[in-house]
MOPAC internal coordinates of N, CA, C and O (Angstrom, degrees):
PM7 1SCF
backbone

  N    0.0000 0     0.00 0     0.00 0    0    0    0
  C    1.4473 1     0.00 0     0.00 0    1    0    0
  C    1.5276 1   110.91 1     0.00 0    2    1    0
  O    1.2310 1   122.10 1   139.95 1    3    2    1
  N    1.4584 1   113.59 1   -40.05 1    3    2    1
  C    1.5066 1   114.69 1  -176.09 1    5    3    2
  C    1.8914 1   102.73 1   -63.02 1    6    5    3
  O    1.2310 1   117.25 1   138.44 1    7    6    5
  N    1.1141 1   122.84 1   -41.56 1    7    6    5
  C    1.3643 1   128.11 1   174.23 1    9    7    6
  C    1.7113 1   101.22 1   -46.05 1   10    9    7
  O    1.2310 1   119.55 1    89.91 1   11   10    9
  N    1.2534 1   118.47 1   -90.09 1   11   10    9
  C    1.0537 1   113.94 1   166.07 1   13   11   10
  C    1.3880 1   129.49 1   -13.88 1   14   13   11
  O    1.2310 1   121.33 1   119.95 1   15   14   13
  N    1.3206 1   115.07 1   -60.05 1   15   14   13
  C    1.3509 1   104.93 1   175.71 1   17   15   14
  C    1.6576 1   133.24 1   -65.57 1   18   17   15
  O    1.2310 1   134.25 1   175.76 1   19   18   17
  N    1.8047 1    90.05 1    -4.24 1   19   18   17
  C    1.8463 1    93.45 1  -173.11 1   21   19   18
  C    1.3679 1    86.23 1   -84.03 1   22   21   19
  O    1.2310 1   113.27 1   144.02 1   23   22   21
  N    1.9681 1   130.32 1   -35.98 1   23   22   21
  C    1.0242 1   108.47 1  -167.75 1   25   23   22
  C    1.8724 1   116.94 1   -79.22 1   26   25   23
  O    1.2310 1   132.78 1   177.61 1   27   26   25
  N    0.6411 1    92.92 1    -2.39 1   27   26   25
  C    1.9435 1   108.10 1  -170.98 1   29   27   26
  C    1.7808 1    99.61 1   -77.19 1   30   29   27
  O    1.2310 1   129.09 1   152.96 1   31   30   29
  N    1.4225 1   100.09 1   -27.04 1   31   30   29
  C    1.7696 1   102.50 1  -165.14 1   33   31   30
  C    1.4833 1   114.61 1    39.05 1   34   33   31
  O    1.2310 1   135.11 1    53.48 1   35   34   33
  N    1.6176 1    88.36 1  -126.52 1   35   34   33
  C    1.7831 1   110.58 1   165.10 1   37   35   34
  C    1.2912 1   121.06 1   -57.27 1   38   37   35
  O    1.2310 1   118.45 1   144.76 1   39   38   37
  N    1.2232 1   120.57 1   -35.24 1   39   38   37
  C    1.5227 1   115.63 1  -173.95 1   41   39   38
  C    1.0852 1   137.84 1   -52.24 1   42   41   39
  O    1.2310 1   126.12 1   141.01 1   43   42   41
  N    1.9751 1   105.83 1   -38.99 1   43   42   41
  C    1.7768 1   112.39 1   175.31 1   45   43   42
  C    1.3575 1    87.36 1   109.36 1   46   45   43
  O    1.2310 1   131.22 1   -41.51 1   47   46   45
  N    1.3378 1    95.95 1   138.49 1   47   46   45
  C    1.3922 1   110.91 1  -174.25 1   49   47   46
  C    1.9840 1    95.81 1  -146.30 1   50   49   47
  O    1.2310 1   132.05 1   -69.22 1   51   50   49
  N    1.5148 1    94.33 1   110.78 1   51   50   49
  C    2.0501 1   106.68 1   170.99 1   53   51   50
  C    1.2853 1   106.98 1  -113.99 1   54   53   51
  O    1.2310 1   126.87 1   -37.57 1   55   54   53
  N    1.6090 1   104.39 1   142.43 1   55   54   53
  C    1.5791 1   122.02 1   167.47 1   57   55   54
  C    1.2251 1   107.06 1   -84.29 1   58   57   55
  O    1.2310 1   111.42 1   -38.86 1   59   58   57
  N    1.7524 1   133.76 1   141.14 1   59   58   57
  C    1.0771 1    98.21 1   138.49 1   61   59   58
  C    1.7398 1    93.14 1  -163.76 1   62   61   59
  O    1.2310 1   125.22 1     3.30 1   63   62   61
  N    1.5316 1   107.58 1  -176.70 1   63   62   61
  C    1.1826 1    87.73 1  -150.32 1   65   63   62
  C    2.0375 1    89.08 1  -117.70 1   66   65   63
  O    1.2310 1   131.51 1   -17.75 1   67   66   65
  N    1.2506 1    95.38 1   162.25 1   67   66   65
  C    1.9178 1   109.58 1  -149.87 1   69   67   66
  C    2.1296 1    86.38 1   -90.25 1   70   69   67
  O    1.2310 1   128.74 1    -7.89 1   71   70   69
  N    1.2589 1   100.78 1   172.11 1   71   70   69
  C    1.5044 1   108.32 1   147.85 1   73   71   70
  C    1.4160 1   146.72 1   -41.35 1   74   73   71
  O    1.2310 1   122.76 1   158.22 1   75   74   73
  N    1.3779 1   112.31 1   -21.78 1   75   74   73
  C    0.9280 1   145.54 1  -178.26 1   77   75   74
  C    1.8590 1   124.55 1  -108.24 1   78   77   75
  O    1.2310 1   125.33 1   177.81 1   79   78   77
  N    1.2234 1   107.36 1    -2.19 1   79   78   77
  C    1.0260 1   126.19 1   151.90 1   81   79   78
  C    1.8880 1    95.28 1    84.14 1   82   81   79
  O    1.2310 1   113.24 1  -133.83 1   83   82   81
  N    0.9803 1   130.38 1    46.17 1   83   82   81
  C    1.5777 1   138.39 1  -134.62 1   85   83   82
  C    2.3596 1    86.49 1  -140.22 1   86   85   83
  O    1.2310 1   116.33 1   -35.22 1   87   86   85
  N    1.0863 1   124.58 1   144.78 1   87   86   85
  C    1.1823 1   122.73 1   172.32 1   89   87   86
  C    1.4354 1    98.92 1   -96.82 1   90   89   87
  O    1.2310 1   111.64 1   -44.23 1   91   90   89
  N    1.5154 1   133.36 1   135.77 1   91   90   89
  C    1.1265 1   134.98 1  -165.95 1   93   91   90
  C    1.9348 1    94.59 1  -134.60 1   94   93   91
  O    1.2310 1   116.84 1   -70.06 1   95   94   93
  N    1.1393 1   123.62 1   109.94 1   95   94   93
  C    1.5370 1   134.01 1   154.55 1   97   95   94
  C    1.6243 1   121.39 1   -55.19 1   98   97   95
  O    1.2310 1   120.70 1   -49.64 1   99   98   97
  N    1.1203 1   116.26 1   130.36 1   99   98   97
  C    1.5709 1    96.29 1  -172.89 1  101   99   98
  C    1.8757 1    74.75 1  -151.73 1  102  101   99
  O    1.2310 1   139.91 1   -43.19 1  103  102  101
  N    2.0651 1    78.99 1   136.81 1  103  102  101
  C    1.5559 1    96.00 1  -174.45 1  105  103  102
  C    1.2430 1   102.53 1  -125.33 1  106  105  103
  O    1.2310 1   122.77 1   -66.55 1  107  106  105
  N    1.3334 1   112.30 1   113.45 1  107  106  105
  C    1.5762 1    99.60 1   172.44 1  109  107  106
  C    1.2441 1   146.12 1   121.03 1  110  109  107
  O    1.2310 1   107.50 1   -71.29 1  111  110  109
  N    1.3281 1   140.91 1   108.71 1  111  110  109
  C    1.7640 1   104.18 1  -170.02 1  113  111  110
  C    2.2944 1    80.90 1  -107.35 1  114  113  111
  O    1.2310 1   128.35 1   -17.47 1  115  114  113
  N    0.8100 1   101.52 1   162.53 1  115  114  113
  C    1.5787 1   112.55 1  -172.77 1  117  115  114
  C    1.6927 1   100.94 1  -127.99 1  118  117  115
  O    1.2310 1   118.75 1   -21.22 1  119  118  117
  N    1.3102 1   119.98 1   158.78 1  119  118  117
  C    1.2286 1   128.81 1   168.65 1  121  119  118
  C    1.3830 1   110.32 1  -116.29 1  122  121  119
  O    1.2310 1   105.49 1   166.75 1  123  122  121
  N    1.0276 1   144.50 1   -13.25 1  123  122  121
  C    1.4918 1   135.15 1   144.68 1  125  123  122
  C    1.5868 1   103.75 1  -101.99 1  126  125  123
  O    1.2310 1   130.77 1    -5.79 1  127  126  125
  N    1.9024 1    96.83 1   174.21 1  127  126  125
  C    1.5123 1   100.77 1   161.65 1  129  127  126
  C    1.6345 1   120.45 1   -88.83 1  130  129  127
  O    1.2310 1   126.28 1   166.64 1  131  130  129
  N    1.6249 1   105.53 1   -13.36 1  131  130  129
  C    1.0814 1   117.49 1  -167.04 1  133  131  130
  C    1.5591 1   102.60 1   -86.37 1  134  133  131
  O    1.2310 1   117.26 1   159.12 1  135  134  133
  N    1.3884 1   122.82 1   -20.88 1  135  134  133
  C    1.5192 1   116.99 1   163.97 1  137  135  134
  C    1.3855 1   103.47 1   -94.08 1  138  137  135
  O    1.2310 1   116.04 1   165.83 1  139  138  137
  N    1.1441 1   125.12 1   -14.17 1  139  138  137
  C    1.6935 1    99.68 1   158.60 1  141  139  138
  C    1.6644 1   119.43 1   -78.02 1  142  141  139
  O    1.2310 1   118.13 1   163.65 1  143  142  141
  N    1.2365 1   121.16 1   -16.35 1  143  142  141
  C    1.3441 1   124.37 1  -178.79 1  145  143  142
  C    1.4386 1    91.92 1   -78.34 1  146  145  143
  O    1.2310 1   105.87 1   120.90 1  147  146  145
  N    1.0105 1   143.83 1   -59.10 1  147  146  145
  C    1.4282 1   147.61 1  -156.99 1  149  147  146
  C    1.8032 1    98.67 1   -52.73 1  150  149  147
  O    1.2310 1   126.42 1   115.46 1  151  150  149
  N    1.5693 1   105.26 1   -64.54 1  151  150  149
  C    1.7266 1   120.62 1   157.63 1  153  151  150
  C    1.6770 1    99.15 1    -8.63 1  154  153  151
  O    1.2310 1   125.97 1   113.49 1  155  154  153
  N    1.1749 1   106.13 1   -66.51 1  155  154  153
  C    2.0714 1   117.37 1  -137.22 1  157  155  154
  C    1.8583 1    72.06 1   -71.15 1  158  157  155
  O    1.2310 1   119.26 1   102.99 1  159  158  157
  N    1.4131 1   119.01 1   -77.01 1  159  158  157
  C    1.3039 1   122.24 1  -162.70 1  161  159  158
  C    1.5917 1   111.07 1   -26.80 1  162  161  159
  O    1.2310 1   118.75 1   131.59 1  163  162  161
  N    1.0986 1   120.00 1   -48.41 1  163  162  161
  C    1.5172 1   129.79 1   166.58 1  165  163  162
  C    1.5816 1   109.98 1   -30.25 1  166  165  163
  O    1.2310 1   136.58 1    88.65 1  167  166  165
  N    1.5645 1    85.50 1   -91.35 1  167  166  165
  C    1.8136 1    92.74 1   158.69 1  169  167  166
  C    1.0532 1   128.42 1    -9.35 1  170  169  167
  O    1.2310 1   116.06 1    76.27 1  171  170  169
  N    1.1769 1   125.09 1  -103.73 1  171  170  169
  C    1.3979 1   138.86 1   147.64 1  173  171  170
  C    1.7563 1   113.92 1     8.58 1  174  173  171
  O    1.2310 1   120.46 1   140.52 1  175  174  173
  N    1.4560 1   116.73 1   -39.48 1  175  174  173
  C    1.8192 1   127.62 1  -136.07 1  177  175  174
  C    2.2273 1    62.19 1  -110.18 1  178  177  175
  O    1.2310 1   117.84 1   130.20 1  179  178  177
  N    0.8551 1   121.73 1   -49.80 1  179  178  177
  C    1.5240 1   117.16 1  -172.66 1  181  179  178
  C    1.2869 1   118.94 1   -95.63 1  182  181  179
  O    1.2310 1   116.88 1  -153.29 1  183  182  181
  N    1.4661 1   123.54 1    26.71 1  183  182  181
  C    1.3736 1   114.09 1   162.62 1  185  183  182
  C    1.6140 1   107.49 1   112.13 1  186  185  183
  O    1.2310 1   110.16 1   176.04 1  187  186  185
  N    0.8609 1   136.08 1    -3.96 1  187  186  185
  C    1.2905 1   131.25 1  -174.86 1  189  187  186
  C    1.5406 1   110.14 1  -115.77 1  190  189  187
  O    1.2310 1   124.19 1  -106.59 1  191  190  189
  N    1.2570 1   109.56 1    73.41 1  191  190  189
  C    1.4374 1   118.46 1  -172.82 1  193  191  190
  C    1.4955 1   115.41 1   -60.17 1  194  193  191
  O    1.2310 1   118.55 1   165.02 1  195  194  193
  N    1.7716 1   120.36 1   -14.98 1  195  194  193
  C    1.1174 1   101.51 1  -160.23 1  197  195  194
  C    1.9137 1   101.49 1  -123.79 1  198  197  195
  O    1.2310 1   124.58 1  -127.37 1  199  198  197
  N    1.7598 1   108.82 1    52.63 1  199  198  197
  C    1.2392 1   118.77 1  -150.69 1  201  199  198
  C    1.8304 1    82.62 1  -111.09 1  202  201  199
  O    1.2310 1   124.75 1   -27.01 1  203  202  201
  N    1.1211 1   108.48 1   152.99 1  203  202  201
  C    1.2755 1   117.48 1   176.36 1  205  203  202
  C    1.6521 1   107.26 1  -158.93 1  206  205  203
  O    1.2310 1   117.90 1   -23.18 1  207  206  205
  N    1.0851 1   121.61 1   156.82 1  207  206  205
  C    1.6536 1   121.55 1   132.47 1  209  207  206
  C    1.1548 1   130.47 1   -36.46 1  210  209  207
  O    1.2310 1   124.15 1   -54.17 1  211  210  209
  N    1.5130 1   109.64 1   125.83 1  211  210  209
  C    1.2333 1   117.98 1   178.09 1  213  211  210
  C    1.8725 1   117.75 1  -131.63 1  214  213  211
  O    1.2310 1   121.93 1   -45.93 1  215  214  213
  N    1.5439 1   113.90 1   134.07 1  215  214  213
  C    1.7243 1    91.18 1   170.51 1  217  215  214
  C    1.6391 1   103.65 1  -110.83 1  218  217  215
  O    1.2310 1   118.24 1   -47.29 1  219  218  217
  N    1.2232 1   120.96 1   132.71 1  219  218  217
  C    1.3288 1   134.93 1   178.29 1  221  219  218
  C    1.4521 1   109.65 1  -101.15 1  222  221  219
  O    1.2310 1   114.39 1   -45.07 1  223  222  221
  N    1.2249 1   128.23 1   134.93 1  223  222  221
  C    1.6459 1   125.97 1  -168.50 1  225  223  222
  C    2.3895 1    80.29 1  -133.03 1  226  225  223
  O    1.2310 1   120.53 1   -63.54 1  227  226  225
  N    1.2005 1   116.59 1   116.46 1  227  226  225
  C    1.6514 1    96.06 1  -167.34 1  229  227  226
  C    1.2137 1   109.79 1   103.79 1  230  229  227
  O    1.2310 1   149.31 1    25.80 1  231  230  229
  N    1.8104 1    60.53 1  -154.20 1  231  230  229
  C    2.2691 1    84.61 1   146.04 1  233  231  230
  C    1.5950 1   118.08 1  -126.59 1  234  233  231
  O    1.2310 1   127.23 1  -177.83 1  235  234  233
  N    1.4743 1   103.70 1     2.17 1  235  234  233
  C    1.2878 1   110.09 1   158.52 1  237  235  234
  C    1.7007 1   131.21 1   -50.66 1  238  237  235
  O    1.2310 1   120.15 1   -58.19 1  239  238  237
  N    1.3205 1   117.31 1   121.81 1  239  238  237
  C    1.1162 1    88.48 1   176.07 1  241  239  238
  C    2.0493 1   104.23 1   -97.88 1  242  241  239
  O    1.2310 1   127.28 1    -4.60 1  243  242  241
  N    1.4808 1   103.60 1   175.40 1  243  242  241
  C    1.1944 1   110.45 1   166.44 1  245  243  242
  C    1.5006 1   122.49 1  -154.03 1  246  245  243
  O    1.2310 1   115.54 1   -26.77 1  247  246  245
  N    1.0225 1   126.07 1   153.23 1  247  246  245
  C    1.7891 1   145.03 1  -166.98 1  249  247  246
  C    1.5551 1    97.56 1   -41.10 1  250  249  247
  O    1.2310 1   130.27 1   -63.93 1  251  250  249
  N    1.7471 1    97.81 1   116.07 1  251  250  249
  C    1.2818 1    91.63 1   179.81 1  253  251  250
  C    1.5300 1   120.25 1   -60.30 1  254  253  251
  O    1.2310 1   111.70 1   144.77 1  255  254  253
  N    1.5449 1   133.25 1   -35.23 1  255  254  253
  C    1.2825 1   124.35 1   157.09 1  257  255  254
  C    1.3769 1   128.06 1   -30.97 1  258  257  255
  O    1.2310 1   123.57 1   146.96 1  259  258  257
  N    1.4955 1   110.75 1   -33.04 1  259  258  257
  C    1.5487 1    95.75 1   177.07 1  261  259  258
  C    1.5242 1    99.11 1   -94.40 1  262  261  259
  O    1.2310 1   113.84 1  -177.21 1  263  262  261
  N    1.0335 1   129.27 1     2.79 1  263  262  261
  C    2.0078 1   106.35 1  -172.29 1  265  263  262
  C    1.8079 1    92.16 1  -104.45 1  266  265  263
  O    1.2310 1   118.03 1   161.03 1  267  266  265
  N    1.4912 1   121.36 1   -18.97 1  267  266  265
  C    2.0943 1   117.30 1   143.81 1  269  267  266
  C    0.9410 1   113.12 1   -53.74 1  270  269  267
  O    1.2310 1   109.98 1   145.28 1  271  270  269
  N    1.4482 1   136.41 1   -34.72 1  271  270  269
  C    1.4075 1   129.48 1  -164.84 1  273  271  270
  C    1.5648 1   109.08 1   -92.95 1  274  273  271
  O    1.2310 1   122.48 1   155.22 1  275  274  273
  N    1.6528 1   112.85 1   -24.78 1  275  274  273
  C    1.3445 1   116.31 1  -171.74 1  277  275  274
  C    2.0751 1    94.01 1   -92.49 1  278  277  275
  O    1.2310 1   129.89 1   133.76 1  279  278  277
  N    1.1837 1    98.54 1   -46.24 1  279  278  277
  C    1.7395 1    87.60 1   162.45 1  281  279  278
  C    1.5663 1   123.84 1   -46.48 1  282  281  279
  O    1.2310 1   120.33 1   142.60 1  283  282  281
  N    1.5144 1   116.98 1   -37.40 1  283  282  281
  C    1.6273 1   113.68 1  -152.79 1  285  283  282
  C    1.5422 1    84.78 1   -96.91 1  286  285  283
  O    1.2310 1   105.46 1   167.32 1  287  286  285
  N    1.3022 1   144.54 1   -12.68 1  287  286  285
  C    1.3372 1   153.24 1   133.12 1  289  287  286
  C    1.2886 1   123.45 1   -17.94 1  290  289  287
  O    1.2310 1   126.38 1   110.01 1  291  290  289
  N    1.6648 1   105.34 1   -69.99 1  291  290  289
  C    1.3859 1   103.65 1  -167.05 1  293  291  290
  C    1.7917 1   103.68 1  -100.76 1  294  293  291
  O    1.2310 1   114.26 1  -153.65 1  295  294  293
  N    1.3329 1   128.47 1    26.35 1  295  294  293
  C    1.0726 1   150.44 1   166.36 1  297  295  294
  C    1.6153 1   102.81 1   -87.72 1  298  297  295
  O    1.2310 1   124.41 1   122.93 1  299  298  297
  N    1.5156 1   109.15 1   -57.07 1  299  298  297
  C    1.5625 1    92.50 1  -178.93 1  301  299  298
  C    1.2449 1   137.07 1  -107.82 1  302  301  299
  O    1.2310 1   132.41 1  -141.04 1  303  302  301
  N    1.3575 1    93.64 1    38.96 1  303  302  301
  C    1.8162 1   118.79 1  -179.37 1  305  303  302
  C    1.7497 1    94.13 1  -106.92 1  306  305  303
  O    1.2310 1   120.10 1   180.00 1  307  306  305

């Protein structure tokens, strides 16, 4: 966790745990997806092979296609 947290810095770093009963790390709130993808690659570049994008609405998570689609939504309202 302390690792994590050097990589989390400023951003904020939450535990929490999925449907599946699984501990899920979540770093970050991002303003694109493309700087959160950039994020994961990092990850990834330090050991955490199994880091991805995620959109959380809660603590639910849901398909990042739909939380672009619910962004590109409330963009053109």
């Amino acid at each position: 966790v302390e690792k994590l947290e050097l990589l989390a810095g400023t951003r904020g770093l939450a535990m929490i745990k999925n449907n599946d009963g699984e501990t899920v790390f979540l770093i970050g709130n991002f303003i694109t997806f493309e700087s959160a993808d950039e994020y994961v690659s990092l990850l990834i570049r330090n050991g955490y092979s199994t880091a991805r994008v995620a959109a959380y609405v809660g603590m639910h998570e849901i398909p990042v296609e739909a939380a672009k689609e619910l962004l590109n939504r409330l963009q053109d309202d």
